[in-house]
C-alpha positions in Angstrom: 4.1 6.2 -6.1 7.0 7.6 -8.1 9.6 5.6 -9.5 12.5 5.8 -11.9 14.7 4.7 -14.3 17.5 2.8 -13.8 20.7 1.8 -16.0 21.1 -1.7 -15.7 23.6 -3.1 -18.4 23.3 0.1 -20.3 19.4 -1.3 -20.7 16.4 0.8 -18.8 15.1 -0.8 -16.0 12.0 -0.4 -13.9 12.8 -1.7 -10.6 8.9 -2.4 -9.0 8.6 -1.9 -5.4 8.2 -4.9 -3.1 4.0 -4.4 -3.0 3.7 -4.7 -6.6 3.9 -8.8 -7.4 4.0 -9.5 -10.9 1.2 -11.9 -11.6 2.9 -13.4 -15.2 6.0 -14.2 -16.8 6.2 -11.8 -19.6 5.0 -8.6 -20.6 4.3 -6.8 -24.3 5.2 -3.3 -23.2 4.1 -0.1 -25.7 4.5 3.5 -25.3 1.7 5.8 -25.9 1.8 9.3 -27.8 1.9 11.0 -24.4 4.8 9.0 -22.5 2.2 6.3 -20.9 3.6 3.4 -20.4 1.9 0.2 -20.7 2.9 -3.3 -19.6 0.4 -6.1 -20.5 0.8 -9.9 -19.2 1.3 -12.2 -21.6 1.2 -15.8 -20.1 0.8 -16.4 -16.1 3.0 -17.7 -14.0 0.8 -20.9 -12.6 0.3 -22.2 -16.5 
């Protein structure tokens, strides 16, 4: 699946399609060398 960038209050914004449920509240986001993208959970939701 391809998606893109979108302006949202001259921030970037990933909008996630509806099958994609985030499973925690907060993410540590890096960017690799190569222009991967990496979102890691950082607490979850039912804590």
């Amino acid at each position: 699946m391809v998606i893109r960038i979108q302006s949202v209050n001259h921030m970037n914004a990933f909008l996630l399609p509806n099958n994609i449920q985030p499973k925690a509240a907060q993410y540590k986001v890096f960017q690799a060398d190569d222009g991967v993208i990496l979102f890691i959970p950082v607490k979850d939701i039912s804590e």
